[in-house]
Kinemage of the C-alpha trace (Angstrom):
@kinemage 1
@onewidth
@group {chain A} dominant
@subgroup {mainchain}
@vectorlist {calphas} color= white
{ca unk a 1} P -14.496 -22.942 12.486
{ca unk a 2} L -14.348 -19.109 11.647
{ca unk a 3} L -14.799 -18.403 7.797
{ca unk a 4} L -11.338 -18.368 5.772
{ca unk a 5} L -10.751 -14.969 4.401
{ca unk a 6} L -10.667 -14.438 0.792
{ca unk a 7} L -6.665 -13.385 -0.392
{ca unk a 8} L -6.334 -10.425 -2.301
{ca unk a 9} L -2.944 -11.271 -3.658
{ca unk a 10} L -1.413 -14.194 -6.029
{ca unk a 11} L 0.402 -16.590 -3.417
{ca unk a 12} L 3.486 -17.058 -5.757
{ca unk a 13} L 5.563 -20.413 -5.278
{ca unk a 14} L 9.167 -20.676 -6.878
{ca unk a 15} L 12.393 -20.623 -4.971
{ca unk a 16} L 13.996 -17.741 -4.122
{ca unk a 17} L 17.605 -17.455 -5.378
{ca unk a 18} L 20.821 -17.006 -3.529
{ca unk a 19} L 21.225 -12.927 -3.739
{ca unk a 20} L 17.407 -13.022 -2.839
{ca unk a 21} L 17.929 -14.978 0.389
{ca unk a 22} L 21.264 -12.964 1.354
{ca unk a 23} L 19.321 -9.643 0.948
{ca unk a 24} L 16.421 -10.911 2.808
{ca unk a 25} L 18.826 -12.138 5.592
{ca unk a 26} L 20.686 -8.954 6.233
{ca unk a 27} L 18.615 -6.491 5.494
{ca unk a 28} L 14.553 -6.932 6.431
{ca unk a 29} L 16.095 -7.100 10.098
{ca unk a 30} L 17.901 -3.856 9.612
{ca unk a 31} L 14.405 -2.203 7.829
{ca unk a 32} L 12.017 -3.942 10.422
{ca unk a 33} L 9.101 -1.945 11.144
{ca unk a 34} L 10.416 0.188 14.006
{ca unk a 35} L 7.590 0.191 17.312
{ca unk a 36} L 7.309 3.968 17.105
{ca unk a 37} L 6.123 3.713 14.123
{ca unk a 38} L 2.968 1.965 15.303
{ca unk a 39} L 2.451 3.836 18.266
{ca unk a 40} L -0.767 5.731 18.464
{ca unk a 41} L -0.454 9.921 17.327
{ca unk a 42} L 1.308 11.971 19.454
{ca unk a 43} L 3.168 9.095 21.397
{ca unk a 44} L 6.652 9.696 21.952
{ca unk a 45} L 9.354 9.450 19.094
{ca unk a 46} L 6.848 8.626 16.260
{ca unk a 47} L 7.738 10.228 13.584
{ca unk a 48} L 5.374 12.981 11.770
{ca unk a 49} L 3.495 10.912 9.866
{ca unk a 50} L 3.242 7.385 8.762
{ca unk a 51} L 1.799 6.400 5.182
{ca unk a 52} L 1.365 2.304 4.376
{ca unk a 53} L 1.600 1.214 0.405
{ca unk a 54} L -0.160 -1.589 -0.024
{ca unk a 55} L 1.374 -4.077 -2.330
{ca unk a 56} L 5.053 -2.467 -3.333
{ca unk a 57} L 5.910 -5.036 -5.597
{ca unk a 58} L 9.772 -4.147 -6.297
{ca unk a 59} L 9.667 -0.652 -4.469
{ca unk a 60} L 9.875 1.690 -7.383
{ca unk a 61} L 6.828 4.484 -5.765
{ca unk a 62} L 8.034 3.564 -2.071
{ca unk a 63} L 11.609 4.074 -2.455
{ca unk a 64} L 10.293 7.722 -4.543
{ca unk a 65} L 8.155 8.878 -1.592
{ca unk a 66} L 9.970 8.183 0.722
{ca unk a 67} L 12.950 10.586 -0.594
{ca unk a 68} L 10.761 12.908 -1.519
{ca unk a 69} L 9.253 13.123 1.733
{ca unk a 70} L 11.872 12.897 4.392
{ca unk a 71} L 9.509 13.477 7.030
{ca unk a 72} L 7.559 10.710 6.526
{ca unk a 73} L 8.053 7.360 7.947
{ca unk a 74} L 6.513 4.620 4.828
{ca unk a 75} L 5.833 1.453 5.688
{ca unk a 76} L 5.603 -0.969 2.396
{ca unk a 77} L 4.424 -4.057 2.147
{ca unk a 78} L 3.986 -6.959 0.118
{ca unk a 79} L 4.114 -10.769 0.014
{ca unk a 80} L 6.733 -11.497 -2.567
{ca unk a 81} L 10.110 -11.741 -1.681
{ca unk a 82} L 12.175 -10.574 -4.037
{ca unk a 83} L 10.932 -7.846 -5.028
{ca unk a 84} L 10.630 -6.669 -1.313
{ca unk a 85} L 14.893 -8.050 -1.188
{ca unk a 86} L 15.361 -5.704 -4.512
{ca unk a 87} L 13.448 -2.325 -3.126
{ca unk a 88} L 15.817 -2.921 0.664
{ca unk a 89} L 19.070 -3.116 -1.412
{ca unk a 90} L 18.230 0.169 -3.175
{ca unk a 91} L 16.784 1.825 -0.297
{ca unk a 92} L 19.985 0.905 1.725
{ca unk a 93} L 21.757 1.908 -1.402
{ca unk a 94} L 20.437 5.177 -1.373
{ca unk a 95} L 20.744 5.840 2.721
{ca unk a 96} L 17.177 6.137 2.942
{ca unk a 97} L 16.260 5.865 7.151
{ca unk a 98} L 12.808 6.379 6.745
{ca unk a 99} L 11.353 3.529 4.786
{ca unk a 100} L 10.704 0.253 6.474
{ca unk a 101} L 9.315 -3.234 4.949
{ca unk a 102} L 7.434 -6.040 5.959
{ca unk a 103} L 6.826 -9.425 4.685
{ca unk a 104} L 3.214 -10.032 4.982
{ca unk a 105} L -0.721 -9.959 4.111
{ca unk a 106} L -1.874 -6.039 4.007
{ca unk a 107} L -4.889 -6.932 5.509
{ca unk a 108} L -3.483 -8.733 8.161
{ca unk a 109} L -1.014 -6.627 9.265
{ca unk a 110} L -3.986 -3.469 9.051
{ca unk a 111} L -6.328 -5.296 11.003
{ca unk a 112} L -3.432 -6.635 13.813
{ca unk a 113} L -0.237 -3.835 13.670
{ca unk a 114} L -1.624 -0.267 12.817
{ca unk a 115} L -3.507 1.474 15.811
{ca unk a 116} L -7.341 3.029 15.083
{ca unk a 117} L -6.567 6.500 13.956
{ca unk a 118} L -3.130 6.930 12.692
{ca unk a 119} L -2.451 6.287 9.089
{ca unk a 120} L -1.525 9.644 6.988
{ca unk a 121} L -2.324 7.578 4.069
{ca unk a 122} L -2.570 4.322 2.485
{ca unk a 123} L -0.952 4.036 -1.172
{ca unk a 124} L -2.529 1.271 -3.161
{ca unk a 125} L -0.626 1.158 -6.504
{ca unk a 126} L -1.750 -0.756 -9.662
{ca unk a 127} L -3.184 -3.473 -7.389
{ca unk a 128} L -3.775 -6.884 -8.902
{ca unk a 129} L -7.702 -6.096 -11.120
{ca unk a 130} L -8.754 -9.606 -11.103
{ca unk a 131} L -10.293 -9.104 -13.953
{ca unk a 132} L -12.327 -12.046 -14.079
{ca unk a 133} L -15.756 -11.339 -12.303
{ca unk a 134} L -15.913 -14.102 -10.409
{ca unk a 135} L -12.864 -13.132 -9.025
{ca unk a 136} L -13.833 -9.328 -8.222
{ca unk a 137} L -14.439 -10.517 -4.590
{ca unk a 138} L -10.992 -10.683 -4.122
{ca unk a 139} L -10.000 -7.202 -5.220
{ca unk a 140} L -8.409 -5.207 -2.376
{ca unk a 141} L -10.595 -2.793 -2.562
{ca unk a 142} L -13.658 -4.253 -0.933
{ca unk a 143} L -16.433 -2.831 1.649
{ca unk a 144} L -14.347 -4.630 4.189
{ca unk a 145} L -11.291 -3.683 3.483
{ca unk a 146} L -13.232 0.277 3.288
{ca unk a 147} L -14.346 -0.230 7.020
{ca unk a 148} L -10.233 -1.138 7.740
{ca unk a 149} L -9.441 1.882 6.107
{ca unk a 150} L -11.597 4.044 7.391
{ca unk a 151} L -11.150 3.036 11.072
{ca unk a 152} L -6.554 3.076 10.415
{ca unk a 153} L -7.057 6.583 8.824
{ca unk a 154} L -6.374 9.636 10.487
{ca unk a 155} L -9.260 12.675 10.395
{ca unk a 156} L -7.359 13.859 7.402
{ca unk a 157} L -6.302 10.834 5.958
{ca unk a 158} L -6.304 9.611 2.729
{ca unk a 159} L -6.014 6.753 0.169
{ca unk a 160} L -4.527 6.905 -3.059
{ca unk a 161} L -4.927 4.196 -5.601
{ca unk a 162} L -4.011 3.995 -9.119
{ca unk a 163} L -4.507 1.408 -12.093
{ca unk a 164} L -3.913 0.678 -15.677
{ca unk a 165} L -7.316 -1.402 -15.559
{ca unk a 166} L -10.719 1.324 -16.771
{ca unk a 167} L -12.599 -1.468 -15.082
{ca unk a 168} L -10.660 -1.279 -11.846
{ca unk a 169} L -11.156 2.584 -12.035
{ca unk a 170} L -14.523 2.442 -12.596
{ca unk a 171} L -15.204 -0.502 -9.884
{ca unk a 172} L -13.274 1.787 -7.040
{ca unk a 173} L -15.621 4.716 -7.938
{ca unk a 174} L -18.759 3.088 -7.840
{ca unk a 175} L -17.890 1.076 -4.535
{ca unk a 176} L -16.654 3.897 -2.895
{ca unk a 177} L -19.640 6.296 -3.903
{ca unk a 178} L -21.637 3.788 -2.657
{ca unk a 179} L -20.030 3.155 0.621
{ca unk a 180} L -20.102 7.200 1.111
{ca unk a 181} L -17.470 7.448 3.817
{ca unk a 182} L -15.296 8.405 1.555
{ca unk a 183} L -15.215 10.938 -1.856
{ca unk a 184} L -13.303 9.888 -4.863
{ca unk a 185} L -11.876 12.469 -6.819
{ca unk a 186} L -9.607 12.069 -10.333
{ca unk a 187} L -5.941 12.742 -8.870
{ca unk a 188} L -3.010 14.168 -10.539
{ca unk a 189} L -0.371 11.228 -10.828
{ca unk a 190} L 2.340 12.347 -7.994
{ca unk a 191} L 5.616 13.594 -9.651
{ca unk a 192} L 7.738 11.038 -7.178
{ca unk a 193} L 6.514 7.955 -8.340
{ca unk a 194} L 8.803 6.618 -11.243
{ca unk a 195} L 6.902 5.128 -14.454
{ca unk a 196} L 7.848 1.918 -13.292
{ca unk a 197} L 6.613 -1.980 -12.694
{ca unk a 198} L 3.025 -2.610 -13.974
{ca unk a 199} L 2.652 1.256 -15.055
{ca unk a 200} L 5.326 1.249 -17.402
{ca unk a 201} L 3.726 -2.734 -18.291
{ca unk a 202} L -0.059 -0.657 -18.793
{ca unk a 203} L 1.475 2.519 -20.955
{ca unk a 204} L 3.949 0.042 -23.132
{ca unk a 205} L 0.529 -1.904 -23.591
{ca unk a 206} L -1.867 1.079 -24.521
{ca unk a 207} L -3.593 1.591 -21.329
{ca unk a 208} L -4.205 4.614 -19.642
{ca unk a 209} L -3.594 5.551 -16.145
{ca unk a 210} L -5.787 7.147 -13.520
{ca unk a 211} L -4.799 8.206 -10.197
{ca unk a 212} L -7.809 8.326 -7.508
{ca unk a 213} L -7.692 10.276 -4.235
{ca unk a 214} L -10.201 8.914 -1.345
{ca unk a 215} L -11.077 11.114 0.895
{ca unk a 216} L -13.046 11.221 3.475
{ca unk a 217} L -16.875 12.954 2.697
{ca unk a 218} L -17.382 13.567 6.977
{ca unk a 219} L -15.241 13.337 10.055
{ca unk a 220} L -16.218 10.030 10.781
{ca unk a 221} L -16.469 8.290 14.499
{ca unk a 222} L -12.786 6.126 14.338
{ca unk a 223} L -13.981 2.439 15.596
């Protein structure tokens, strides 16, 4: 029997309420992932660039990007329902065409959906720290999940990640120095993310925020 792999998320259980079902119902159909936006660079109709966030939680950074940067085709993700339901109303709301959602594992749909060689960037915001360290095996950031990102990322591509959790910070530096596919480099906090969600949670608590850029040290081999 292959070895189950470890979840980096909370696997909530509750039931989801009437408005969340209704939104869920009408509108992930209508913000599917569209095909072109999996299709390898330079196939036809895909659009410019694609960029995957990585947990969106209620949409507040994914719904910014994406109309700050109409060029860009985002593709957000996250295995909670209503807050995926609440970030489609606004984004329909708002007209926004180039923003899409999924309801699924990251890793998952990494490893089965997005082509070697064709992420922009991945966008990994405030990311559950399991703080507990016999728990920091199921961090997303992992060496596994590095060798995923480094094969999905373009020549140029990059991952941003930010956290109200010093430890967090300090765990993606050292794993990622260690790894050394990639550099990691203090960021400056991108003006179209909203202080929002488990930001606002971190500053209303004391905590301070870092943005990280990962980048890639060489032009790796894509696998």
């Amino acid at each position: 029997m292959p070895e189950q792999r470890v979840r980096t998320f909370h696997a909530r259980r509750g039931r989801r309420s009437q408005l969340t079902e209704s939104r869920l119902a009408t509108l992930l159909p209508r913000y599917a992932v569209p095909p072109a936006a999996l299709a390898p660079p330079g196939s036809p109709g895909r659009p410019t660039q694609v960029v995957v966030e990585v947990g969106c939680g209620h949409g507040a950074a994914a719904l910014g990007f994406a109309a700050a940067h109409p060029d860009t085709h985002l593709i957000a993700l996250d295995v909670h329902p209503p807050g995926v339901a609440r970030m489609l109303a606004a984004a329909a709301e708002a007209g926004l065409t180039n923003l899409s959602a999924e309801l699924g594992d990251a890793v998952e749909f990494l490893t089965d959906r997005i082509p070697p060689g064709s992420l922009d960037a991945v966008h990994l915001f405030f990311p559950d720290p399991w703080p507990k360290v016999r728990h920091h095996r199921r961090r997303f950031v992992s060496p596994d999940t590095l060798d995923l990102l480094a094969s999905r990322l373009t020549p140029d591509g990059h991952v941003l990640v930010a956290t109200d959790w010093a430890d967090y910070a300090a765990y993606v530096r050292a794993l990622v120095t260690q790894d050394g596919r990639f550099m990691v480099r203090e960021a400056t906090r991108p003006a179209w993310r909203p202080v929002a969600g488990f930001e606002a949670k971190g500053l209303a608590a004391g905590r301070e925020i870092t943005d990280l850029a990962l980048e890639r040290a060489t032009r790796i081999e894509l696998a």
